[in-house]
C-alpha positions as CSV (number, residue, x, y, z in Angstrom):
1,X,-29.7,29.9,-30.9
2,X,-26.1,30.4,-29.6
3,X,-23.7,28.7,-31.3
4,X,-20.1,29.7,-30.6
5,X,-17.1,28.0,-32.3
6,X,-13.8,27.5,-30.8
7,X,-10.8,25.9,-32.4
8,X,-9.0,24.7,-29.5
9,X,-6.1,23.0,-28.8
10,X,-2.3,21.8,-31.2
11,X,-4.7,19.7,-33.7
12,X,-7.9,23.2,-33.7
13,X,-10.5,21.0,-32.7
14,X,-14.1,23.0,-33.3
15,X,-15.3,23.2,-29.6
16,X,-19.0,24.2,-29.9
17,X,-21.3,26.0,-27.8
18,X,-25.0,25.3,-28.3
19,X,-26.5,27.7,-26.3
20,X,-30.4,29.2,-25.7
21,X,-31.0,32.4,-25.7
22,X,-34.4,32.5,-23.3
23,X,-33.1,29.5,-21.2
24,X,-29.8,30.2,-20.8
25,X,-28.5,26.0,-21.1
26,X,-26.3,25.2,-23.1
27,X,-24.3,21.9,-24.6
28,X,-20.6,21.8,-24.6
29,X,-19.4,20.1,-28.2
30,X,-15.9,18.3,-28.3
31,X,-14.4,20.3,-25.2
32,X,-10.9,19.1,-26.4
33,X,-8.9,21.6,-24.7
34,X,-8.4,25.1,-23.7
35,X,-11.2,24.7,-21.0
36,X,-10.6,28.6,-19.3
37,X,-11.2,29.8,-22.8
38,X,-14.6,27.8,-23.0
39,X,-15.7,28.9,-19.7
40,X,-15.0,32.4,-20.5
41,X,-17.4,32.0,-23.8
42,X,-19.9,30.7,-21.9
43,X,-19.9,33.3,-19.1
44,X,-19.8,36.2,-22.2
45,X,-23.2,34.5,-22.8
46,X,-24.6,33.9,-19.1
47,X,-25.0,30.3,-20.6
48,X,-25.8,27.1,-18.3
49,X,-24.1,23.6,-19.6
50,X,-26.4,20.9,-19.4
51,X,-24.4,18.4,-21.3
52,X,-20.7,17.3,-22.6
53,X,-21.2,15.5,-26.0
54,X,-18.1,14.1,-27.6
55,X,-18.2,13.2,-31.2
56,X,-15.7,10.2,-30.6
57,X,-12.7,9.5,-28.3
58,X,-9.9,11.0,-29.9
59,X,-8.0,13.3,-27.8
60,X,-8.1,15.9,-29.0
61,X,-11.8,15.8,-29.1
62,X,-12.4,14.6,-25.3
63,X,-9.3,15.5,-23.5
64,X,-11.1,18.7,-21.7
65,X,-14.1,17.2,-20.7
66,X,-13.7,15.8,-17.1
67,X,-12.2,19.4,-16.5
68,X,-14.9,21.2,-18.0
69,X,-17.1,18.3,-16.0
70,X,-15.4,19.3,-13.0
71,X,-16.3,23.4,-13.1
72,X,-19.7,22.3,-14.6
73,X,-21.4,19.4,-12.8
74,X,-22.5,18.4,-16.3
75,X,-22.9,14.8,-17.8
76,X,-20.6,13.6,-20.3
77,X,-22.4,11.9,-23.2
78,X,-20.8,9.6,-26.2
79,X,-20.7,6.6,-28.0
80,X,-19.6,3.7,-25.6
81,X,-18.0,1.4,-28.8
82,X,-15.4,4.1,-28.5
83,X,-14.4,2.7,-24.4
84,X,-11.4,1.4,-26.2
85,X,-10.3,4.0,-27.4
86,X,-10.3,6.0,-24.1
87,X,-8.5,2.5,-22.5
88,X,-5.3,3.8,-24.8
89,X,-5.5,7.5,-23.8
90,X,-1.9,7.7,-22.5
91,X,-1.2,5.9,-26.3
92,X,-2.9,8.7,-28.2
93,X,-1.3,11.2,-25.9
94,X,2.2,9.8,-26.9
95,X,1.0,10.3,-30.8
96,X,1.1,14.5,-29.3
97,X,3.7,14.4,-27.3
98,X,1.7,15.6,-24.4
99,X,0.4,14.5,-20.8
100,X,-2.3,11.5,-20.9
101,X,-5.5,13.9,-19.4
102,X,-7.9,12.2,-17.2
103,X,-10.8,10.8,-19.2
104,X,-13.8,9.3,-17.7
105,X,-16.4,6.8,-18.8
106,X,-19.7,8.1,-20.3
107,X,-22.2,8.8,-18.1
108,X,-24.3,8.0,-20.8
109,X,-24.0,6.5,-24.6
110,X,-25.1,8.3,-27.4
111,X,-27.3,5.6,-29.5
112,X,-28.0,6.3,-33.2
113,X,-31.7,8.1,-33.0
114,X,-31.2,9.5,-28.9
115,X,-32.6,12.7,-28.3
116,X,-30.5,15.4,-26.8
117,X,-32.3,18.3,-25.7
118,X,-32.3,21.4,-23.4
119,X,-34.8,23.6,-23.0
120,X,-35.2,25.7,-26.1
121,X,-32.9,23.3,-28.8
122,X,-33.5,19.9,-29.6
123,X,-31.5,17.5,-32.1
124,X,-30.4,13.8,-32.6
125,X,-27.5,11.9,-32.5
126,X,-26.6,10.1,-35.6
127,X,-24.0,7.0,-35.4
128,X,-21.8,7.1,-38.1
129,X,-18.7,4.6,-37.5
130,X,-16.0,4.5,-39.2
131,X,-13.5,7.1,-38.0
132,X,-13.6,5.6,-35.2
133,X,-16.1,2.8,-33.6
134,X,-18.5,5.5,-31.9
135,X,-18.2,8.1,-33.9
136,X,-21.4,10.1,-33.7
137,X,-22.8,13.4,-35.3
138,X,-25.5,15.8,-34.1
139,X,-28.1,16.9,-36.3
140,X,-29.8,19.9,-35.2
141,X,-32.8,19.8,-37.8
142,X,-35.1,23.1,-37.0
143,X,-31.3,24.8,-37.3
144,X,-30.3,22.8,-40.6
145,X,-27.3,22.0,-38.5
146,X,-25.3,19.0,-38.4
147,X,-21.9,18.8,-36.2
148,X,-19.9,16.2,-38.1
149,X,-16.9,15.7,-35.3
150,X,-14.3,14.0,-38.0
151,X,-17.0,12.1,-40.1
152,X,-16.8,14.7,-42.7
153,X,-15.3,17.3,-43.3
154,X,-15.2,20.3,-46.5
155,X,-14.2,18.5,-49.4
156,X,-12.9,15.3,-47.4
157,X,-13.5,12.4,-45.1
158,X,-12.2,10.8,-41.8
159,X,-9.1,9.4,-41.6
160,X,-9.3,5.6,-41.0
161,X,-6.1,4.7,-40.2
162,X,-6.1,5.0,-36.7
163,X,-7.1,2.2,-34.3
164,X,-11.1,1.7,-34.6
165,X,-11.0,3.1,-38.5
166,X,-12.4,1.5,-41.0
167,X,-12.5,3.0,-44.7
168,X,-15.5,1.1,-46.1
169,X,-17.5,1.3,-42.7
170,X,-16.9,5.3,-43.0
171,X,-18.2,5.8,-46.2
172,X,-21.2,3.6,-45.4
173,X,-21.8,6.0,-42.7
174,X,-21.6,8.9,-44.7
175,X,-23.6,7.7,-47.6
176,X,-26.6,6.2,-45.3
177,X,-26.8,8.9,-42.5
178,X,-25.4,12.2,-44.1
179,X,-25.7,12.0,-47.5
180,X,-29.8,11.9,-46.9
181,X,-30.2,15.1,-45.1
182,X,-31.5,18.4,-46.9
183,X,-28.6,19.8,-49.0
184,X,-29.1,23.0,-47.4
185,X,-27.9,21.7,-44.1
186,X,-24.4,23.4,-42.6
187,X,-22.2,21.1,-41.7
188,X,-19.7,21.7,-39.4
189,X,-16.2,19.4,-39.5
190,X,-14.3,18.3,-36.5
191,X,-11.4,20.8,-37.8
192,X,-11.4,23.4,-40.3
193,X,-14.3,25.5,-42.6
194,X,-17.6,24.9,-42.8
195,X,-19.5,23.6,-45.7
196,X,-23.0,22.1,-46.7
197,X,-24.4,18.9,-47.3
198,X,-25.3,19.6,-51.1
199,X,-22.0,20.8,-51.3
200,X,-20.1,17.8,-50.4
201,X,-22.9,15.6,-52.3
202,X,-22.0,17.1,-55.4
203,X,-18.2,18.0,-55.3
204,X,-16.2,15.8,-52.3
205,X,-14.1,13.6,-54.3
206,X,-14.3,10.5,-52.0
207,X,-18.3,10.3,-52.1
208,X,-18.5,10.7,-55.8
């Protein structure tokens, strides 16, 4: 498997690309900006996308996508509880100080348990409210991958003070659909390093 990381944009959103080797398709993770600097990555790889999955509808997270959409033909996948969210995009563009970007609807949700596949990787979609309404995670399993968006991060949580947070909600999340998978899974944060599951079991101070 491909898997490119790019922190893009003011706030370093990881940008993922899940690519195939043999296939050549490829799914676009959290485009939040920077979109020229993703297409480039995928080119260096001769890579296909197949899908845009957002991890939730913060800005910084989804801003790129209808412009990577645009270049790419490809769907764009997340949770619809997070519709409100995108309703308020020129609010959270006023939190950065920047232009409200056009944001579409899903062309399709991303349900706790749906697939997501293209030909040659295969993985899940886990719901895991709390940072925000939709919040979702991917969980790669044959890979021992899990892309977190801002569920979890190394040695922290989500934030939950933001409109659609919810503190005790979040740590339910985390504790019900994480927490469970094999400790050697890598899990990789929204923003910053990566870490493990069995890392943050034993040694995140807001799950102990």
């Amino acid at each position: 498997m491909i898997h490119e990381i790019l922190p893009v944009g003011a706030l370093q959103c990881n940008c993922s690309i899940l690519g195939d080797e043999t296939s050549c398709e490829a799914i676009v993770v959290d485009p939040g900006d920077e979109i020229p600097r993703i297409m480039a990555a995928l080119a260096r790889h001769n890579l296909t996308v197949k899908q845009i999955l957002i991890t939730h509808a913060h800005i910084d997270h989804i801003a790129g996508a209808a412009r990577l959409q645009a270049l790419t033909g490809a769907p764009i996948l997340y949770n619809q509880n997070d519709l409100p969210l995108v309703k308020m995009m020129a609010v959270q563009a006023g939190w950065l100080g920047v232009e409200t970007p056009e944001v579409r609807p899903p062309d399709d949700t991303l349900d706790d348990g749906k697939a997501i596949a293209i030909a040659g990787l295969t993985g899940n979609i886990l719901h895991t409210p709390g940072h925000t309404q939709g919040s979702v995670c991917l969980y790669l399993p044959t890979q021992n991958l899990l892309l977190a968006g801002d569920t979890l991060f190394a040695g922290s949580v989500g934030r939950t003070d933001l409109p659609g947070g919810d503190g005790s909600t979040l740590l339910r999340s985390i504790h019900s659909k994480l927490l469970p998978l094999p400790d050697e899974t890598i899990v990789l944060p929204g923003h910053g390093p990566k870490t493990t599951i069995g890392e943050e079991r034993d040694t995140n101070p807001f799950l102990l």
